[in-house]
C-alpha positions in Angstrom: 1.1 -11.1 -6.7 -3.0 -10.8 -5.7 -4.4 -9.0 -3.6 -3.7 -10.0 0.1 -6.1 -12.9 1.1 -9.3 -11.2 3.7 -10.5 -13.5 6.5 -14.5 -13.7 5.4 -14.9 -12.4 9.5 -12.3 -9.5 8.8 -13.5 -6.0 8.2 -12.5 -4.3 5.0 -10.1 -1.1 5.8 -12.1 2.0 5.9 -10.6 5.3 3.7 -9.8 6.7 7.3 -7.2 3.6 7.7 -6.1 3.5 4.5 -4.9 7.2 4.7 -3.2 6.5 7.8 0.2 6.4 5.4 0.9 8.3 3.1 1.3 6.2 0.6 -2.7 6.7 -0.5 -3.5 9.4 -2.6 -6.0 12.3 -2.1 -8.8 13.8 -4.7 -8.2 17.3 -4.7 -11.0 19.8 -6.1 -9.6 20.0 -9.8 -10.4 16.3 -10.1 -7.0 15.1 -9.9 -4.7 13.4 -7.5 -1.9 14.4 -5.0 0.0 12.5 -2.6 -1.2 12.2 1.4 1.2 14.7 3.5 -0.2 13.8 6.4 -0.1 10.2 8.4 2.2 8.1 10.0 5.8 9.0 8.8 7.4 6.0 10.8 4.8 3.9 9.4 5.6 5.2 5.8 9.0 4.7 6.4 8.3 1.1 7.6 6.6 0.3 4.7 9.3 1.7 2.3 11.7 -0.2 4.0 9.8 -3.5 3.3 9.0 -2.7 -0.1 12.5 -2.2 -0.8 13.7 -5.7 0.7 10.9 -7.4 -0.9 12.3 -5.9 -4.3 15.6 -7.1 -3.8 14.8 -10.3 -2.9 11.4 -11.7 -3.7 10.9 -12.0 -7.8 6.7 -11.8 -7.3 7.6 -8.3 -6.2 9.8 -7.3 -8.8 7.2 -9.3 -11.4 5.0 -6.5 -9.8 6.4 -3.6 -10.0 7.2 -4.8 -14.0 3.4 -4.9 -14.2 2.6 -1.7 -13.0 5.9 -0.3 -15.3 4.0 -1.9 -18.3 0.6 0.3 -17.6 2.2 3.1 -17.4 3.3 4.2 -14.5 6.3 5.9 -13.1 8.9 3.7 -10.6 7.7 5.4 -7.8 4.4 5.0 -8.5 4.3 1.3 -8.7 6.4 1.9 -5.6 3.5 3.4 -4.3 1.2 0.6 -5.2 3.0 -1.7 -3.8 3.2 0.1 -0.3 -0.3 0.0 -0.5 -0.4 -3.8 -1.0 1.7 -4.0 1.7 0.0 -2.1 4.0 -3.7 -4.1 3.0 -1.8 -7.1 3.7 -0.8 -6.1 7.6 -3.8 -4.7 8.0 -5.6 -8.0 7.1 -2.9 -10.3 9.2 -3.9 -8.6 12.6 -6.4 -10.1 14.8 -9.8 -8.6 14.3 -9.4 -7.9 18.3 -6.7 -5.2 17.5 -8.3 -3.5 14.8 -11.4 -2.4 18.1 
């Protein structure tokens, strides 16, 4: 899987919309990581719902999350990464009229 296709007319998501689930992380002040609390739970809980049908049934998915397993991370985490795909490729399917 690559990185969801972006219309050349189609804005890029801003940091505000990408923390609109919390599925991105956060920098904290130590330099580190930690998981957005805030955002749209039903929109998280979309997302993990697709994520988990597309593992099931699509093998580019599971090829993957394999991937992100190989560098290291956790399930979750390439979970995570994967929400995150998800969620680019919505935003990028919705007519630039919407996103106004």
């Amino acid at each position: 899987m690559e990185e969801p296709d972006r219309p050349a007319d189609h804005p890029r998501p801003t940091a505000d919309q990408d923390h609109q689930t919390p599925s991105a992380p956060l920098k904290n002040r130590g330099g580190g990581s930690r998981l957005n609390r805030g955002g749209d739970r039903q929109a998280n809980a979309a997302l993990w719902r697709i994520a988990m049908v597309r593992l099931r049934y699509d093998q580019p998915t599971r090829d993957y999350l394999a991937k992100r397993q190989a560098e290291g991370k956790t399930k979750s985490e390439g979970i995570r990464c994967l929400k995150r795909y998800i969620a680019r490729a919505i935003y990028y399917s919705l007519p630039k009229a919407a996103l106004s």
